[in-house]
N, C-alpha and C positions, 0 to 999 in steps of 0.2 A: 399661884400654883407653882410650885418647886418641881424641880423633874430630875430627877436621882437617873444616873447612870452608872450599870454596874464594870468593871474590867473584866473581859473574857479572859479565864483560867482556862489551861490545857488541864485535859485527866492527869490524875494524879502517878500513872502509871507512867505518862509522856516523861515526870520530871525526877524519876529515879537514877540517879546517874551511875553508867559506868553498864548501864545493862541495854545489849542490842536492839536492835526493833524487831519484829519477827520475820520479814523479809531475809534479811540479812543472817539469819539465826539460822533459817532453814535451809538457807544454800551451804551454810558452814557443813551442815547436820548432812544436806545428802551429798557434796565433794567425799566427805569423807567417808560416809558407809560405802561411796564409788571405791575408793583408793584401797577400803580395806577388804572389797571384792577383788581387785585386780593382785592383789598381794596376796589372797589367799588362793588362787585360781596360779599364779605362778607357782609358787608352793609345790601346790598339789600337782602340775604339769611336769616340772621338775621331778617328782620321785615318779613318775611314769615312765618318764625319760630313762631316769636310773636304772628303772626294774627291765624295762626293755631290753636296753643295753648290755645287765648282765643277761639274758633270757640269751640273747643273739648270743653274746659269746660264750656260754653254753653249750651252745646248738652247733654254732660253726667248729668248736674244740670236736665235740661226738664225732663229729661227719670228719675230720680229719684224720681222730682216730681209728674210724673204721673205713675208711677211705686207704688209711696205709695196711690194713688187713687185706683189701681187697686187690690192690696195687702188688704186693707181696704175693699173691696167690695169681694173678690175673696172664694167663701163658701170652705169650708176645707184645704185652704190653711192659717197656719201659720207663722205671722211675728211680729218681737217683735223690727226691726232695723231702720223702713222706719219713725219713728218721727210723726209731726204733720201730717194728711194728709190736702189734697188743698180744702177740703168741712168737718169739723169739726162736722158740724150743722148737715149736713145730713147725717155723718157717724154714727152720735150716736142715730138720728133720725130711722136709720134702723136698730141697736143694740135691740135684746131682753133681752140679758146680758150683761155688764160689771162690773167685780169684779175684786178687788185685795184683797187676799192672800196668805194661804198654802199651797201647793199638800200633800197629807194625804194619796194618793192611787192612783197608777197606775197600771191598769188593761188592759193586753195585747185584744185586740179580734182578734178569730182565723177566725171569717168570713167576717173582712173587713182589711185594712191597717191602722187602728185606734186606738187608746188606752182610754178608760175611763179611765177619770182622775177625781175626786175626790176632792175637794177644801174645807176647812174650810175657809169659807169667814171672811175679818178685815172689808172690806171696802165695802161697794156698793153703784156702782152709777147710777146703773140702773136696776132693778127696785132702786128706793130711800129705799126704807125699804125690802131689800133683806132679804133671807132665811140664816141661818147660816154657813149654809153648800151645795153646789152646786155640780153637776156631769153635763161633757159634754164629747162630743169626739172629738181630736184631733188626726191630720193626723202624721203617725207612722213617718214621715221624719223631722219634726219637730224641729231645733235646738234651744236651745241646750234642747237634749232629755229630757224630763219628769222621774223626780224623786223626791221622798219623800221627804221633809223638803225645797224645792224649795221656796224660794218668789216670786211670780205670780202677771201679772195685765193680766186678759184675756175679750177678747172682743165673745160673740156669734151673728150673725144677723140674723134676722128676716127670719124665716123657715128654717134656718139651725140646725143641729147638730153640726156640729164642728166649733170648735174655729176658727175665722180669724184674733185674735191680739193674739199672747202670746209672751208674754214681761216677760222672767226672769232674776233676779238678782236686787240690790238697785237701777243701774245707769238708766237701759233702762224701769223700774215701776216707776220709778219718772219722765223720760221724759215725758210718755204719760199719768202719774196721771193729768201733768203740761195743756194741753192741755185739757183733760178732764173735767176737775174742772172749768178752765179758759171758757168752752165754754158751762157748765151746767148754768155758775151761767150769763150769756148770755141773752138776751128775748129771747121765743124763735119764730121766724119765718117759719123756715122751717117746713116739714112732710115730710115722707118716701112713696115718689113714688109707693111703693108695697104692702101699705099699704090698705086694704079693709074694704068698710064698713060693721059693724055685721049686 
């Protein structure tokens, strides 16, 4: 009796070469649909990012602009930062004063939160043929604080005492000299809402 022994062949699938097993095939397959979630997920977080950021600076521009209408109109509140305001016409239209100069004198007072201040006026733009020398009262929070030899451009409105623009230093008295001058030499159209007839 003869006894034939056959050689074990692997399947035929085992001996195709150059092609993975499928272990290894399906870790390729899910790394990578991971990688091309995390890339499409940045992407898209990214222009979120974007859209926000322009949304914010939008929003903060508005509120500045109408932040310097309010600032402009606000009696005893001091601002010397807030630039042109969004009505020019009619800010200067309800101005009883605006001058740029000296401070010469600051005068604490003990019965309100205010300080007389004092002004050798260079410049006036309202009245046109101002007085030489000016006194008003500005609110005692005021930055940056009032003191002697300051260069000044201040704004008073119309039945207030205290100042609602004080603008010191070259940089922030030449911004709103710039708008001022720009918007005197103007026709003028506008009148002040609050204004009465004598």
């Amino acid at each position: 009796m003869s006894l034939v022994v056959h050689a074990f062949r692997p399947p035929a699938a085992c001996l195709i070469p150059g092609r993975p097993s499928r272990p290894g095939r399906a870790l390729r397959v899910a790394l990578g649909s991971l990688a091309g979630a995390a890339a499409f997920s940045l992407v898209v977080g990214f222009g979120w990012f974007v859209v926000r950021s322009e949304g914010s600076d939008t929003a903060m521009t508005a509120g500045r602009d109408h932040g310097a209408e309010k600032a402009a109109d606000a009696p005893g509140r001091a601002s010397g930062d807030d630039g042109r305001p969004a009505d020019p016409e009619r800010v200067l239209a309800c101005s009883q004063l605006v001058v740029e100069g000296t401070v010469t004198q600051v005068e604490p007072r003990k019965s309100s939160s205010a300080n007389r201040i004092t002004l050798s006026v260079i410049r006036s733009f309202k009245p046109a043929q101002g007085p030489a020398e000016v006194s008003f009262l500005l609110d005692a929070g005021a930055q940056p604080a009032p003191r002697r030899g300051q260069h000044v451009l201040v704004r008073v409105a119309q039945g207030q005492p205290s100042a609602s623009l004080w603008a010191v230093g070259s940089t922030r008295v030449a911004v709103n000299r710039t708008w001022i001058t720009e918007t005197l030499h103007e026709p003028r159209r506008t009148t002040c809402p609050f204004d009465h007839p004598s």
